[in-house]
C-alpha positions as CSV (number, residue, x, y, z in Angstrom):
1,X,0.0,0.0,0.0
2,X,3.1,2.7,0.8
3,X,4.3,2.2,-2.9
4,X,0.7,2.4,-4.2
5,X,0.2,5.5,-1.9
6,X,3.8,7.3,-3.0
7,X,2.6,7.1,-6.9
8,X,-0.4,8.5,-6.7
9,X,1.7,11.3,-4.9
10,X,3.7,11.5,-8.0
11,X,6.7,10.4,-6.1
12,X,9.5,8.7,-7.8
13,X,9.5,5.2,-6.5
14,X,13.1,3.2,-6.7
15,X,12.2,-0.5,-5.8
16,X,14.1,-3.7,-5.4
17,X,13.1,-6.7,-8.6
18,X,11.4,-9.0,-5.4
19,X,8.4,-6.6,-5.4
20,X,5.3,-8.3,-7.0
21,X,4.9,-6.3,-10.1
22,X,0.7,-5.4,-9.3
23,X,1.8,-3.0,-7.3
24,X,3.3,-1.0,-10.8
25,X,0.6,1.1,-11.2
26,X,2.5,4.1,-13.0
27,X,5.6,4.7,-14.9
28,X,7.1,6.2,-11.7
29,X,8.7,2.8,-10.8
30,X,12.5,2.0,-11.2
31,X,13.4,-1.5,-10.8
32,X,16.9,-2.5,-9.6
33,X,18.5,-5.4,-8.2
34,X,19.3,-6.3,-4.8
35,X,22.8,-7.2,-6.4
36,X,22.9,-4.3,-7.6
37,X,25.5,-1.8,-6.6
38,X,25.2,0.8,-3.6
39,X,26.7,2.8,-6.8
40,X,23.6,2.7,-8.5
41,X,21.1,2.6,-6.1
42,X,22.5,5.9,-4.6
43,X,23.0,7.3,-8.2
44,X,19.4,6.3,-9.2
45,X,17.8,7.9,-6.1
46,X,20.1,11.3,-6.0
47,X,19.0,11.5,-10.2
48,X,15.0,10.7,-9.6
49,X,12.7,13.6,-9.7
50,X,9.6,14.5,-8.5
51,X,6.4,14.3,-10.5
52,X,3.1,15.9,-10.6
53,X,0.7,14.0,-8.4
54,X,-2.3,15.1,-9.8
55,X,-1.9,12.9,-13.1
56,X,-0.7,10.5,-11.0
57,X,-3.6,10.4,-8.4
58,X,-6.4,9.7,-11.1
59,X,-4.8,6.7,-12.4
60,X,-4.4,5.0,-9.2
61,X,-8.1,6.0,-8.6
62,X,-8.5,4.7,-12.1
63,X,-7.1,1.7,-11.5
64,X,-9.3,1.0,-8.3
65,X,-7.5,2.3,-4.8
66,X,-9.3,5.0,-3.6
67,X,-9.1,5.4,0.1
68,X,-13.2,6.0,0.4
69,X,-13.6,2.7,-1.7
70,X,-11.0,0.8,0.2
71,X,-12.6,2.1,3.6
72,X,-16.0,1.2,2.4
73,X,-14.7,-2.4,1.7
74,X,-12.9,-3.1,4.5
75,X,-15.9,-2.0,6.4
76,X,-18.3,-4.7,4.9
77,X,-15.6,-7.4,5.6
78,X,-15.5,-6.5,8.9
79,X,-19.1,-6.6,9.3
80,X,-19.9,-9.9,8.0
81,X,-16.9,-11.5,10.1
82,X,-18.4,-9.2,13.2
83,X,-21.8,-10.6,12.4
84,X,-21.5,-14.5,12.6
């Protein structure tokens, strides 16, 4: 959810090639490899720039993770566990 939550901020997100690839949502995502370098890891992140969120928030609301929807979800879980 934090690397769902930092794209639709339009933040640059610099992730390791073990994260499950459903949480790609935008083009914000840089993949590297845990054997990768500190080198390049520290190069990749200094060289990232910020994006602007507001793009970015309507696709991940596009794509289905809106916090209101979510809540209302989680909600009607909890309610049917709660209930039996």
């Amino acid at each position: 959810m934090a690397l769902i939550e930092a794209q639709a901020n339009g933040l640059p997100c610099i992730v390791s090639d073990t994260i499950p690839n459903d949480a790609f949502i935008t083009d914000l995502i840089k993949i590297l490899s845990l054997n990768d370098t500190l080198e390049l890891w520290a190069d990749t992140i200094i060289n990232t720039k910020r994006n602007n969120s507001n793009v970015y928030c309507e696709k991940i609301i596009k794509e289905g993770y809106d916090v209101s929807l979510i809540g209302t979800n989680i909600q009607v879980i909890y309610e049917s566990k709660h209930h039996l």
